[in-house]
C-alpha positions in Angstrom: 175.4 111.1 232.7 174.3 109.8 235.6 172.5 112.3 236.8 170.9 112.8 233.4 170.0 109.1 233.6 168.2 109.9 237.0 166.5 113.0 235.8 165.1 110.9 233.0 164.0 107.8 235.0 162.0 110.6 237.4 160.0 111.4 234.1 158.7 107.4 234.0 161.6 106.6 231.3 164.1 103.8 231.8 167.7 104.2 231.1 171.0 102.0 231.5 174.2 103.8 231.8 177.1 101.7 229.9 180.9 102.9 231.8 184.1 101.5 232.0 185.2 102.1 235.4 183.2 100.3 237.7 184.4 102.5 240.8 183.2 105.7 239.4 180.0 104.1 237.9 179.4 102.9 241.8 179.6 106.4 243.2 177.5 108.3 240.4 174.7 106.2 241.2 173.0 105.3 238.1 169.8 104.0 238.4 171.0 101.2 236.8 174.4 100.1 234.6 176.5 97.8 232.8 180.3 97.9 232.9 182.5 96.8 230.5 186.4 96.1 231.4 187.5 98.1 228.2 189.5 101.3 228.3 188.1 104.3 228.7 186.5 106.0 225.2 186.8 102.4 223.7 183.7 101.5 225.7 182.1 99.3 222.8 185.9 98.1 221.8 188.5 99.1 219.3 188.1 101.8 216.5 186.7 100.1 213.6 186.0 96.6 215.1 182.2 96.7 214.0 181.5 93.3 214.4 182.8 93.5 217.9 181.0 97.0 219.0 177.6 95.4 217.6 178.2 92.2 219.5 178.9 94.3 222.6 176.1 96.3 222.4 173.6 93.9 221.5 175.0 92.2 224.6 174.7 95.7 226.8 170.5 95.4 225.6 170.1 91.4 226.1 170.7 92.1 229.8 168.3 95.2 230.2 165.5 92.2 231.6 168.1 91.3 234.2 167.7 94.7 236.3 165.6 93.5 239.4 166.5 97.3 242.1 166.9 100.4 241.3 171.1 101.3 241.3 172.1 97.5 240.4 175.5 97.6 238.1 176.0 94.2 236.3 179.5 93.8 234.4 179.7 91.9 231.6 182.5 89.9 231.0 184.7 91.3 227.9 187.7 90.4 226.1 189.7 93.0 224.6 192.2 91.2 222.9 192.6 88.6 220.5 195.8 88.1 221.9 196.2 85.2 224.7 197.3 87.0 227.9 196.8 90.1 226.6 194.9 93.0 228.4 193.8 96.0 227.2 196.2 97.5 229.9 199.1 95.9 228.1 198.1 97.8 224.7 197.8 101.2 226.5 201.5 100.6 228.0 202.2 100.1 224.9 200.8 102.6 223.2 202.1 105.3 225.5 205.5 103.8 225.2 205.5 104.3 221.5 204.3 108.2 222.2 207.3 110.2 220.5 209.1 112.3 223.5 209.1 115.9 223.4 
């Protein structure tokens, strides 16, 4: 995507990449990003937590004024869970410990 991102911005159009990992979002080099600490293919949040994708989103946009150089990353600060102490680590371990075993 990131290159896509850069191809586009060459044209005069400006993008902002939204990833998950911040490491691999660093080396790609968008020309510019937002990172959210969610799992990877949850990137808004949980299947059918609307309310929470929307929020997420319309956080992802409120911050496109906050770019000032080309390749900045800003992460935004996410909660996964509703759950006190909870991470969305935790509900991965646990949802690859309730994987049937073959």
């Amino acid at each position: 995507m990131s290159l896509v991102a850069n191809l586009v911005e060459a044209s005069g159009i400006p993008t902002l990449l939204v990833g998950t990992v911040r490491d691999i979002v660093e080396r790609v080099k968008p020309p510019r990003a937002v990172c959210i600490d969610n799992p990877v293919g949850r990137t808004f949040g949980p299947p059918r937590a609307s309310r929470k994708q929307e929020s997420l989103l319309a956080e992802t946009l409120g911050r496109a004024h906050a770019f000032t150089r080309k390749g900045q990353i800003i992460d935004l600060p996410g909660n996964w869970t509703d759950r006190p102490g909870a991470s969305w680590q935790d509900m991965v371990r646990r949802e690859i410990l309730r994987l049937p075993r073959r």
